[in-house]
C-alpha positions as CSV (number, residue, x, y, z in Angstrom):
1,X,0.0,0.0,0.0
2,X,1.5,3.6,-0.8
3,X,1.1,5.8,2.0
4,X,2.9,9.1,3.2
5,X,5.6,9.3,6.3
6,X,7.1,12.7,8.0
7,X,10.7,13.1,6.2
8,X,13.1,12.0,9.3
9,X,14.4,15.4,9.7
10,X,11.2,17.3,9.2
11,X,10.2,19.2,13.0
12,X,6.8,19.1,14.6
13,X,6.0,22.3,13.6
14,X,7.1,22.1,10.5
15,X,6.6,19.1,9.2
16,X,7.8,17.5,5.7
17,X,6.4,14.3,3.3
18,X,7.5,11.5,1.5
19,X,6.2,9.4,0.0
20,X,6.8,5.5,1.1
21,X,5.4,2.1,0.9
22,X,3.9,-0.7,3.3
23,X,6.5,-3.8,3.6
24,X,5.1,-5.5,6.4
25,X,2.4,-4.7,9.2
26,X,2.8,-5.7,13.0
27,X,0.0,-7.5,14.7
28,X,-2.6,-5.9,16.6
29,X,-1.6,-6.7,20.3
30,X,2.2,-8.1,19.3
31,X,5.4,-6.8,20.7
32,X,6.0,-2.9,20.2
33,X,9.0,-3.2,17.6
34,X,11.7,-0.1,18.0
35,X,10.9,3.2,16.6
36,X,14.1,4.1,15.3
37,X,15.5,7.0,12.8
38,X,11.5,8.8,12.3
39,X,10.5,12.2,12.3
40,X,10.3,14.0,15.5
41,X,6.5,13.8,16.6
42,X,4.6,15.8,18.9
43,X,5.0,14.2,22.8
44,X,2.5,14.0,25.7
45,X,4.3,15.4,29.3
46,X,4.2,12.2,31.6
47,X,4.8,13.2,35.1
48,X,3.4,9.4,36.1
49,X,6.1,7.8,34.1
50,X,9.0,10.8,35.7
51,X,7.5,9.2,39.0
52,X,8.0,6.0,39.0
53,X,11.4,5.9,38.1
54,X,14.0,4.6,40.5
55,X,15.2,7.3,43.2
56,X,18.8,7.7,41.8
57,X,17.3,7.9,38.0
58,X,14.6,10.7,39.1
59,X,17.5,12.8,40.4
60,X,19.2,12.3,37.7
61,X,16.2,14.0,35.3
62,X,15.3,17.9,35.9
63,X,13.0,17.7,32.9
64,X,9.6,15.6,32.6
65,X,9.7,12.5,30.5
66,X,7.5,12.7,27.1
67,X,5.8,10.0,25.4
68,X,4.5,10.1,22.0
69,X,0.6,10.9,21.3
70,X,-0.8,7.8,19.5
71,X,-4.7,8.2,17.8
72,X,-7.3,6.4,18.4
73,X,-5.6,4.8,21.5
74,X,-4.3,1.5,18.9
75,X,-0.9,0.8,18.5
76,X,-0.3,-1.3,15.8
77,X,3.0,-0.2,13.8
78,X,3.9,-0.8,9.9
79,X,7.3,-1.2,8.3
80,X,7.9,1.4,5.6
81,X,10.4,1.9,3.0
82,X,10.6,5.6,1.9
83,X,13.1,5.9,-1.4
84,X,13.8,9.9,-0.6
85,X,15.2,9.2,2.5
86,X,18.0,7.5,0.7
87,X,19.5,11.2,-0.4
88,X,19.2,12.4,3.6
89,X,22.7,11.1,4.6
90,X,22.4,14.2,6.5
91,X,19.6,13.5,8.9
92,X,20.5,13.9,12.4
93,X,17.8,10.9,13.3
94,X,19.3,8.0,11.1
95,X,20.5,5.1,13.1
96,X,23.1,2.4,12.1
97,X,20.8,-0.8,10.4
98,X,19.2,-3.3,13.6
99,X,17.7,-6.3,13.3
100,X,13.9,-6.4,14.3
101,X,11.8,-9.5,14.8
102,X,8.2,-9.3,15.3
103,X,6.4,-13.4,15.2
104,X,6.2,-14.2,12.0
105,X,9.2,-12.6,10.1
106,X,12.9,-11.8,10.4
107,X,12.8,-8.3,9.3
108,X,16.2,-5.5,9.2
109,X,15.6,-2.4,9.1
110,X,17.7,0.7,7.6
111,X,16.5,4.2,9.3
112,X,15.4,6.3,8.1
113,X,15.4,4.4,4.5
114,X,13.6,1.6,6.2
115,X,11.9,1.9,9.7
116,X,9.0,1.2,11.7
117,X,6.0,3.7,12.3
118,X,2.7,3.9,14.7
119,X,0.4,3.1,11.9
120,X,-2.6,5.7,14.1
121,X,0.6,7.9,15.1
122,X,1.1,11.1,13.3
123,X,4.1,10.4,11.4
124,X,1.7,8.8,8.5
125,X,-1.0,9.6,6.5
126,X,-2.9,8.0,3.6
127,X,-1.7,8.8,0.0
128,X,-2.5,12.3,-1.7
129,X,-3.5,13.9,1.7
130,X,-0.3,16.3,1.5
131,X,1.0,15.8,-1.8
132,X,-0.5,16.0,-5.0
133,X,-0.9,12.8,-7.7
134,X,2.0,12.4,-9.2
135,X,2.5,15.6,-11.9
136,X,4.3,15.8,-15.5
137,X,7.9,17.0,-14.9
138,X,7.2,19.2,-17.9
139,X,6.3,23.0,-16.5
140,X,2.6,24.7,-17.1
141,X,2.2,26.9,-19.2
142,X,0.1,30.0,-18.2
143,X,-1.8,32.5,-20.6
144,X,-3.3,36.0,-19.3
145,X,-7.0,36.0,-20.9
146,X,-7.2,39.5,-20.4
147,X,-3.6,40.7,-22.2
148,X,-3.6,37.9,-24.6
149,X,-0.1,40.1,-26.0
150,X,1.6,39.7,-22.2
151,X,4.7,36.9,-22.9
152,X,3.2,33.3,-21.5
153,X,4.0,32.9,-17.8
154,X,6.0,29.1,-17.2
155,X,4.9,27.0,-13.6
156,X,7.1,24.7,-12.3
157,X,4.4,21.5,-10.7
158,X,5.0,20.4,-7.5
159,X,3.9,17.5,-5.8
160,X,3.0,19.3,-2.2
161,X,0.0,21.7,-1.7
162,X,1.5,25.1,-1.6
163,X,4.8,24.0,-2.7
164,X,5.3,25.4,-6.1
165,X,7.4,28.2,-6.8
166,X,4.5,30.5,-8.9
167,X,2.8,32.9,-6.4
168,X,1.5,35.5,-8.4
169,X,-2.6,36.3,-9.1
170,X,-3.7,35.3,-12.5
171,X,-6.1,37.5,-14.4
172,X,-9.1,35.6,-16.1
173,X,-12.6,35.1,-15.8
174,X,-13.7,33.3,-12.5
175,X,-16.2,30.5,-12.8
176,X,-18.8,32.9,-11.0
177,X,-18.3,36.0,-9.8
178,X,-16.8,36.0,-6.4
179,X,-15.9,32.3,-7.0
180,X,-12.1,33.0,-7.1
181,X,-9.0,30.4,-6.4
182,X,-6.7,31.6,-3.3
183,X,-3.4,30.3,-3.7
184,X,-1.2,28.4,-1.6
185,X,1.4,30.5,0.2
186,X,3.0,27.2,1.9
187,X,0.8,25.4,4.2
188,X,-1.7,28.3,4.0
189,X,-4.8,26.2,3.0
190,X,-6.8,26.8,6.5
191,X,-6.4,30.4,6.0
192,X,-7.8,30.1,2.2
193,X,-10.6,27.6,3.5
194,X,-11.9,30.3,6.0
195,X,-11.4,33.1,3.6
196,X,-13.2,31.5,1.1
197,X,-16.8,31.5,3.7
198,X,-16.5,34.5,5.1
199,X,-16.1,35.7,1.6
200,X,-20.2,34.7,0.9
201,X,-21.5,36.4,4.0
202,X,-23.2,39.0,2.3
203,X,-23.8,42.1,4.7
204,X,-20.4,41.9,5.5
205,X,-19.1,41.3,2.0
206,X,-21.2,44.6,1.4
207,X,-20.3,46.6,4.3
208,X,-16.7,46.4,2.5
209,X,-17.1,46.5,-0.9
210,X,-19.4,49.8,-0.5
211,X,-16.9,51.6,1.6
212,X,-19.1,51.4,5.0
213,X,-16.2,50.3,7.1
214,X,-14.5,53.3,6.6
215,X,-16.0,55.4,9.0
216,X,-15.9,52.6,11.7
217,X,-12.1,52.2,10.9
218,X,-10.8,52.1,14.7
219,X,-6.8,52.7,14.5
220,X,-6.3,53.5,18.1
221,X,-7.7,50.8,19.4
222,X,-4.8,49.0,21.5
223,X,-6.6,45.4,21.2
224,X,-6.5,45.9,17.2
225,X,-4.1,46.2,14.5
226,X,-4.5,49.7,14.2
227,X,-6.8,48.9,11.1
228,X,-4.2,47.5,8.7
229,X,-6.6,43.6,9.3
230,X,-8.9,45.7,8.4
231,X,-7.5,46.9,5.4
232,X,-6.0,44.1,4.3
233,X,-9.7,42.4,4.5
234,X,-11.0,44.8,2.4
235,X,-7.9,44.9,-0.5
236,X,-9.0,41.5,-1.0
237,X,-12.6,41.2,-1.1
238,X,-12.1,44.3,-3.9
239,X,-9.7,41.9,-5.8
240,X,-11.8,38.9,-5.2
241,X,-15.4,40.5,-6.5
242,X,-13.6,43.1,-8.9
243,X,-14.4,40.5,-11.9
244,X,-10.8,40.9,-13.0
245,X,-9.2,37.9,-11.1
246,X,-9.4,33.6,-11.7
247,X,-7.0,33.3,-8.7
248,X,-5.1,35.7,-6.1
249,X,-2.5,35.3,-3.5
250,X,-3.8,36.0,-0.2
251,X,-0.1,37.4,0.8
252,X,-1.1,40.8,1.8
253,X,-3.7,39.3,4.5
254,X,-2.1,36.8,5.5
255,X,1.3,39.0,6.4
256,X,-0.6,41.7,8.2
257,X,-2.2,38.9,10.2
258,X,1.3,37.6,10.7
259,X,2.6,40.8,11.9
260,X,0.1,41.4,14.8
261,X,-0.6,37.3,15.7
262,X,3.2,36.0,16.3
263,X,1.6,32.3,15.9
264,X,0.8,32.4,12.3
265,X,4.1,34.0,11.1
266,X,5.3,31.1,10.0
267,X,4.9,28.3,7.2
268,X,2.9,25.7,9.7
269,X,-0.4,24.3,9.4
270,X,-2.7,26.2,11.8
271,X,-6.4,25.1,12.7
272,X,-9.1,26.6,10.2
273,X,-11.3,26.9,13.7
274,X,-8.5,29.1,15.6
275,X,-7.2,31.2,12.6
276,X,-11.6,32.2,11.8
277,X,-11.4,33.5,15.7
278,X,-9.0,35.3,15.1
279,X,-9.9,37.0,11.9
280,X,-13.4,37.5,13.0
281,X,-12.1,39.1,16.0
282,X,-9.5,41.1,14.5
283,X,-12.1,42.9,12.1
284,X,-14.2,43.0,14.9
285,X,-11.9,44.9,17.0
286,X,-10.0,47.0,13.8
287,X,-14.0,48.5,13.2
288,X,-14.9,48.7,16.9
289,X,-16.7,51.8,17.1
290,X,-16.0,52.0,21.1
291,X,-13.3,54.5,20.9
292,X,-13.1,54.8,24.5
293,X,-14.2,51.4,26.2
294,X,-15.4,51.7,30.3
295,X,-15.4,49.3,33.2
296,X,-18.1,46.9,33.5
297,X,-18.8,44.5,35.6
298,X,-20.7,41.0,34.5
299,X,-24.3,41.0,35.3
300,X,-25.2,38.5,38.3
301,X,-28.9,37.0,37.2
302,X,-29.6,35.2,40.2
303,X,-33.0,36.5,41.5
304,X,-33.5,38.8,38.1
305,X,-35.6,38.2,35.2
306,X,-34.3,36.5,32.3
307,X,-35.3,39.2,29.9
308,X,-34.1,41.6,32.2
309,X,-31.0,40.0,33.0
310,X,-30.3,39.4,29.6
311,X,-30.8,42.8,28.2
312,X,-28.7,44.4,30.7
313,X,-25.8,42.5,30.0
314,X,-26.1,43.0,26.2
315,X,-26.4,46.9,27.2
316,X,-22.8,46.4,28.7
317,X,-21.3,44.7,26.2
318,X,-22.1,47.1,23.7
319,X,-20.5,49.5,26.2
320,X,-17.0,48.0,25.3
321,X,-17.9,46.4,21.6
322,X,-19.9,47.8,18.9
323,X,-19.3,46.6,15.2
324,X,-20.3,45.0,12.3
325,X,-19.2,41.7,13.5
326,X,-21.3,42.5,16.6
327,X,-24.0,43.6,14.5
328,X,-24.5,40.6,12.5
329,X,-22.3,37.4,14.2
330,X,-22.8,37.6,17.7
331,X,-25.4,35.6,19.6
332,X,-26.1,35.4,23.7
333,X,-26.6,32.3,25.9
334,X,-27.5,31.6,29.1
335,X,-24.9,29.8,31.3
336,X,-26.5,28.7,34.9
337,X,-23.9,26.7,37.5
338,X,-24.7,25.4,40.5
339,X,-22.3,24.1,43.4
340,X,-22.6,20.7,44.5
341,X,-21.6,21.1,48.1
342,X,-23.6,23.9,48.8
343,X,-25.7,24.3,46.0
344,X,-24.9,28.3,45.4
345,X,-26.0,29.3,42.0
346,X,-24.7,31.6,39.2
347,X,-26.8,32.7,36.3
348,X,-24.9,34.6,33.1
349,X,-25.5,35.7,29.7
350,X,-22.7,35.1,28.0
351,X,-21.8,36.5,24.2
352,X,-20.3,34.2,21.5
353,X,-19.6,34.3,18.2
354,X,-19.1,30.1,17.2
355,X,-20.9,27.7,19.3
356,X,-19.0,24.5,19.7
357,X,-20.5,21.0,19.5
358,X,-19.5,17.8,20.9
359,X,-20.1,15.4,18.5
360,X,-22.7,13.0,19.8
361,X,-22.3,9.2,20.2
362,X,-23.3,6.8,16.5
363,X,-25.8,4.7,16.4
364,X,-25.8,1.6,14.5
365,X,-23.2,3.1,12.2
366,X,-25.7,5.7,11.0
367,X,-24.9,9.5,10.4
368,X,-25.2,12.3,13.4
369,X,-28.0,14.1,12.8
370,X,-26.9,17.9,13.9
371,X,-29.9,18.3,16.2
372,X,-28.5,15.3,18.6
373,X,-25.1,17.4,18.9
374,X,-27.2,20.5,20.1
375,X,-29.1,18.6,22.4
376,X,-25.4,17.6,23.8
377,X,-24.3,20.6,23.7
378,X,-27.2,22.1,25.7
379,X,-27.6,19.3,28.3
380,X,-26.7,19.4,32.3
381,X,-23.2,18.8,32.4
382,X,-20.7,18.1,35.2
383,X,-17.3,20.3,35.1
384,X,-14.2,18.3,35.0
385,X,-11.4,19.3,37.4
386,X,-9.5,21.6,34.4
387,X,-12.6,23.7,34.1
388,X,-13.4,23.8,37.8
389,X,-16.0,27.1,39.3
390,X,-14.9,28.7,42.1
391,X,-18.0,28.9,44.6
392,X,-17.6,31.9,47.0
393,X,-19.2,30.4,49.7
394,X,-17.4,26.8,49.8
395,X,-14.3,29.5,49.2
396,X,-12.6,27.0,46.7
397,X,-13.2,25.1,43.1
398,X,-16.0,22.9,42.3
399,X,-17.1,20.6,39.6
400,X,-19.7,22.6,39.5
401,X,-22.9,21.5,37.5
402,X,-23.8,23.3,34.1
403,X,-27.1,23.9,31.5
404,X,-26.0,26.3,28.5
405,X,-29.3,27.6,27.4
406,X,-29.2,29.5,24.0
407,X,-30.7,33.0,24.2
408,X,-30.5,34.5,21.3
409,X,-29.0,33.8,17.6
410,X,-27.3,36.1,14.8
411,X,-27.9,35.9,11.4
412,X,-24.7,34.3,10.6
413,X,-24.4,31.3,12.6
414,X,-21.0,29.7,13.0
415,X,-21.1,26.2,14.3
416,X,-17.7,24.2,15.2
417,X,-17.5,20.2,15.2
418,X,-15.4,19.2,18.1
419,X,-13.0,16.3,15.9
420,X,-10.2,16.8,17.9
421,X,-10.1,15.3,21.0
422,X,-7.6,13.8,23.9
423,X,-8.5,10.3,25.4
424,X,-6.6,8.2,27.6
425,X,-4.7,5.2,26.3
426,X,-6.3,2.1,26.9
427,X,-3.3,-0.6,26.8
428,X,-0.7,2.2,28.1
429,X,-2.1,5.0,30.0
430,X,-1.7,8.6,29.6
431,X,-3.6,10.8,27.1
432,X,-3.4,10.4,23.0
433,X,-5.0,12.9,20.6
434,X,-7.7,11.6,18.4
435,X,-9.8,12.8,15.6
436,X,-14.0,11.7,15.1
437,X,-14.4,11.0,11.5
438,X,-17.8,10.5,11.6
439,X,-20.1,12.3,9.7
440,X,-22.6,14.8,11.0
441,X,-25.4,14.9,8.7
442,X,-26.6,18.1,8.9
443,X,-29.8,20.3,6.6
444,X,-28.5,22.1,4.0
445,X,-31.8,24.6,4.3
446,X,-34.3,25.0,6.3
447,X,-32.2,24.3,9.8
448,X,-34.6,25.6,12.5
449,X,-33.2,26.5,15.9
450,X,-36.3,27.8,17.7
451,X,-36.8,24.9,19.7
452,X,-33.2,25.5,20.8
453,X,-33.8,29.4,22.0
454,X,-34.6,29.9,25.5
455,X,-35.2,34.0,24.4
456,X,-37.7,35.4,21.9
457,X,-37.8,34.9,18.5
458,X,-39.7,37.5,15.3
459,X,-41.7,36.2,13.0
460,X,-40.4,38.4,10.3
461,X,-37.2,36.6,11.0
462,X,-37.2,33.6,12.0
463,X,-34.6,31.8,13.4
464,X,-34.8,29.6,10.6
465,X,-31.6,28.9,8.8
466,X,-29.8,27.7,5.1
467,X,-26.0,27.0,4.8
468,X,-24.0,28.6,3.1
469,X,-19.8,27.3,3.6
470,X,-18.3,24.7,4.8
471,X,-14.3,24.7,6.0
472,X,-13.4,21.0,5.2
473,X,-10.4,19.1,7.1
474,X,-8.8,15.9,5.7
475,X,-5.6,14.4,8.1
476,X,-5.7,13.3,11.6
477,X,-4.9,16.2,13.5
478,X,-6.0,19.7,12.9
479,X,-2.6,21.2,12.1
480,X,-1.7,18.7,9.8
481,X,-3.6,17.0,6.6
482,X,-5.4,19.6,4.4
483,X,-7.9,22.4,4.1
484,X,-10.8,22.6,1.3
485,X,-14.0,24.1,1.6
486,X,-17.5,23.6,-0.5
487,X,-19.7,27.1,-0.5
488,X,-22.6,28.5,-1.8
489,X,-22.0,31.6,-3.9
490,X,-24.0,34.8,-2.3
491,X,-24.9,35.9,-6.3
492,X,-25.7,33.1,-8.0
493,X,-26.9,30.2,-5.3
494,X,-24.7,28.0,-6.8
495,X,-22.1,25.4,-4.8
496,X,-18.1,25.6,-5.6
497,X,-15.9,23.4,-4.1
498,X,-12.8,25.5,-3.2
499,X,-9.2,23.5,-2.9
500,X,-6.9,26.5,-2.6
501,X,-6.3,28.0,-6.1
502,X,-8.7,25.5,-8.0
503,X,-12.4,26.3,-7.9
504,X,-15.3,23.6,-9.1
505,X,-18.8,23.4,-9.2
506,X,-20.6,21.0,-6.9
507,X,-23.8,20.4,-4.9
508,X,-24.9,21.2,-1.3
509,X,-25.0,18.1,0.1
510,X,-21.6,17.2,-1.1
511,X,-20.1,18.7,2.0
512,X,-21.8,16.9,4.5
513,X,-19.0,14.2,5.0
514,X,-16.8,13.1,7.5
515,X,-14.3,16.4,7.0
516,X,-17.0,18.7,7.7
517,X,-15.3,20.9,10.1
518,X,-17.1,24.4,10.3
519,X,-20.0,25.6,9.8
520,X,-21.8,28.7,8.5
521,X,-25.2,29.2,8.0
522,X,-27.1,32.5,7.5
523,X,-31.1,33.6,8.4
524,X,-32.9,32.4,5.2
525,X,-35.7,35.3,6.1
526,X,-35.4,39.2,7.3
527,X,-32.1,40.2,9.6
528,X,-32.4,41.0,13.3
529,X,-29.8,43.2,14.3
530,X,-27.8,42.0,17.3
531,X,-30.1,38.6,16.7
532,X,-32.7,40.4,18.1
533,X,-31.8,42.3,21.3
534,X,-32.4,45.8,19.3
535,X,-35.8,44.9,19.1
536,X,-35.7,43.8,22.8
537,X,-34.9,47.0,23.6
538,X,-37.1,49.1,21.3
539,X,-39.7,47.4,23.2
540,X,-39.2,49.0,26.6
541,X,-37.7,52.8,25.0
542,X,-34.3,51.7,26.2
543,X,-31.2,53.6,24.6
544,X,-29.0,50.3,24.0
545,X,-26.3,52.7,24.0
546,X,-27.0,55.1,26.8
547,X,-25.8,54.7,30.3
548,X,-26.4,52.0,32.7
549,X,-27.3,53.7,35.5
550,X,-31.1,53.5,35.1
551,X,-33.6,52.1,37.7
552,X,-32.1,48.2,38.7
553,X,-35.1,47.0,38.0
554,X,-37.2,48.4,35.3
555,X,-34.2,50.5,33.5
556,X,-36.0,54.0,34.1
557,X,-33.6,56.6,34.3
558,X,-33.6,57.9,37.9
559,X,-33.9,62.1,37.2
560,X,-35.0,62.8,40.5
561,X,-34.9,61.9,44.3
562,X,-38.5,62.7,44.2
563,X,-41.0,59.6,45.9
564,X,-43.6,61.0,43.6
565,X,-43.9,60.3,39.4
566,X,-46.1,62.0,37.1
567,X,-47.3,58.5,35.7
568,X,-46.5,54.7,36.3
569,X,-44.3,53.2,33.4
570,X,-44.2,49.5,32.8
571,X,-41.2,47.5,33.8
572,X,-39.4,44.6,32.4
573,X,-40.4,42.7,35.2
574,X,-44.1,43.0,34.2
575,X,-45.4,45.5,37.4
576,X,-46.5,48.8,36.6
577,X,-44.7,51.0,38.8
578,X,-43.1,54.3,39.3
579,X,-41.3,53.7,42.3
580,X,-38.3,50.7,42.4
581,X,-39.5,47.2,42.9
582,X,-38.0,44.5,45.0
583,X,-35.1,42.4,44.0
């Protein structure tokens, strides 16, 4: 079988591949054969293992012991032979030739040439995940549609995504407008896979294209990049709507991103889910129109009512953040602990701008439907001891118990598959890193959340949703293997699959598969601003903007000391009173 193998000299954060082929496979519980003259790998701390050495060995040791993480807590191990490793004389982690014998065979290996590898570890991967099909030797030729007089450009192929030496946008006629190839800078494909789904959200495409951002640009905000993300957004969505472009080169975005985020300035893989937090809340905080952001303090619901409660501490977050991402990504839940000693309670509302889903146990091999990792995701849940509460009464952490109860939803809903996990090993202890390949089968319209939404909801927008992108991950963890994505096209309503610089036509339900990593879905009907707490507020005559020192419990600006009131004025509690009620 032909599979791919880390080059021996490759690091963990930057890692190379080879190809290589299966001689021989181990048995399933034989003996562990020597991993000699491999890449190095990614390593779990083990303070057990540190402890359990002899007395004179732990003194001997100032640093903790590391064991290699292993997927899917298996540990059966294959013999490879990888032909490039024959020209890496060089590499550090060869190892002079040493017989091997597992029960059926006399096998010698010849590190790094020949050498045993954790067939679930992540030093292997199945064919074509990093590198390309096998390409002609001879170079492409590329013609410029729109100067058919400009000199024809030569492209030397490569075998590895982002690996080839031609960087530069090509002019041409996209297959839809919008529906532009992003090439790959080196490793850059999570970065293009996010790019290309915020790309088809609409009011935000709009809010760019048009110019609106301008006056929001916020370059004296300290937690922003001075604007240049900003900017940088905005340079490409004009290059990638301008009609003028069949692929670009993301540089300019993804070096001002680099120049204010220290962990993608580098070649690496990064995760597609980490790098769209970032962007989102680096516009977010480059067009905040806060200029001058005040203390506040997070509203305590115990004792209030929700819709109180709730509005209140939207009021103070828009104290501190006000922008378009705010405006149109940003939901509210409801986050409600309790302390099992004592039994203290804390109510929250809490903003967010991806909701995160455990993926939900399979049944009978079948699909997850979406709706059964919601109802996961919302159920009572018992804190483990790295997420502890600290109570004030018991004056110390608790596994506290918790119900996440979703208030309110945006337009743009972002939902993230939890695939990456750590587990403990089964046959050798400690914690391995796996990925859930399963697919989640989830509607590609029609998605309706109300039954989810603990807050109100409008008829004239529903919280009824259709999808529109899909960041894909192939690999086994999330900073290696690839990044594609499959989205719908915000002009046409037509699907492209997007694998960095090549763009295809396909169909919506071609992305529900086991690499569906994010996604992105948008309010099929109307748009309710702030996903719907402007309204909440219209409702009572409160200024979402003005001060928070209004009445604590009906939100009635206090003008006067005055016992008496010229008329009663109805509270969000439900009285009708002029005078403050009880807490």
């Amino acid at each position: 079988d032909k599979v791919e193998v880390r080059e021996a000299s490759s690091l963990v954060q930057r890692p190379k591949w080879f190809r290589a082929t299966v001689k021989a496979v181990a048995k399933e519980d034989g003996d562990l054969m020597e991993i000699v003259g491999g890449a190095e790998l990614e390593a779990l701390e083990d303070d057990e293992q540190k402890n359990s050495l002899p007395d004179k060995e732990h003194s001997r040791t100032n640093t903790k012991m590391k064991r290699p993480l292993l997927l899917l807590n298996r540990t059966r191990q294959v013999l490879v032979e990888v032909p490039q490793e024959t020209f890496n004389s060089s590499s550090s982690l060869s190892s002079p030739s040493k017989p091997l014998t597992d029960s059926s065979s006399n096998l010698t290996t010849n590190p790094p040439f020949l050498r045993w590898v954790n067939l679930y570890g992540e030093e292997i991967c199945g064919p074509n995940t990093h590198l390309e099909p096998e390409a002609n030797s001879k170079p492409a030729t590329i013609t410029y549609a729109y100067d058919p007089n400009r000199k024809p450009v030569e492209v030397m192929k490569s075998n590895m995504h982002g690996a080839g030496f031609f960087r530069e946008s090509i002019r041409g006629v996209p297959p839809a407008p919008g529906s532009v190839g992003l090439h790959n800078l080196g490793n850059s494909c999570f970065l293009n896979s996010v790019l290309q789904c915020l790309n088809h959200i609409e009011p935000l495409a709009q809010y760019f294209l048009k110019g609106n951002y301008k006056g929001d640009l916020n370059k004296n905000n300290p937690l922003g990049s001075g604007g240049n993300v900003a900017l940088a957004y905005s340079a490409l969505l004009t290059d990638i709507w301008g009609g003028e472009y069949s692929a670009l080169a993301p540089r300019q975005l993804k070096q001002t991103v680099a120049n204010f985020a220290p962990q993608f300035n580098n070649s690496y893989q990064h995760d597609s889910q980490e790098f769209c937090s970032f962007l989102m809340d680096g516009l977010h905080e480059d067009l905040n129109r806060v200029k001058d952001k005040p203390y506040v303090e997070d509203v305590e619901a115990i004792g209030m009512a929700d819709e109180k409660a709730a509005i209140e501490s939207w009021r103070k977050h828009l104290l501190r953040h006000d922008s378009i991402i705010v405006d149109t990504c940003q939901g509210m839940h409801r986050s409600h602990l309790k302390c099992p000693k004592c039994g203290k309670e804390s109510v929250k509302y809490d903003v967010y701008s991806t909701i995160s889903l455990p993926l939900a146990e399979k049944k009978n091999d079948a699909n997850i439907p979406l709706s059964e990792c919601l109802n996961k995701f919302l159920s009572h849940e018992e804190l483990d001891e790295d997420n502890t509460w600290y109570c004030s009464n018991c004056k110390e952490n608790v596994r506290a118990s918790k119900v996440i109860s979703l208030w309110t939803t945006p337009d743009i809903l972002i939902f993230h598959l939890k695939r990456f996990t750590f587990d403990t090993c089964k046959r050798r202890g400690g914690l391995v890193r796996s990925k859930v390949d399963d697919t989640v089968d989830f509607p590609i319209d029609g998605l309706d959340m109300s039954p989810y939404i603990l807050g109100p909801t409008d008829d004239g927008a529903p919280p009824i949703y259709k999808l529109f992108g899909v960041s894909e991950h192939s690999g086994s963890t999330a900073n290696s293997g690839h990044y594609t994505a499959t989205v719908r096209n915000s002009k046409d309503g037509k699907w492209y699959h997007c694998n960095d610089s090549h763009v295809g036509s396909t169909f919506g339900e071609a992305s529900i598969t086991k690499g569906a990593y994010l996604l992105f879905y948008q309010r099929s009907k109307g748009q309710l601003k702030w996903g719907g707490m402007e309204k909440a507020m219209t409702k009572y005559k409160l200024d979402p903007k003005g001060a928070i020192a209004q009445d604590v419990d009906g939100f009635i600006e206090v003008k006067s000391k005055k016992k008496k009131t010229k008329k009663p004025v109805a509270s969000l509690n439900g009285s009708v009173s002029g005078r403050r009620g009880k807490r």
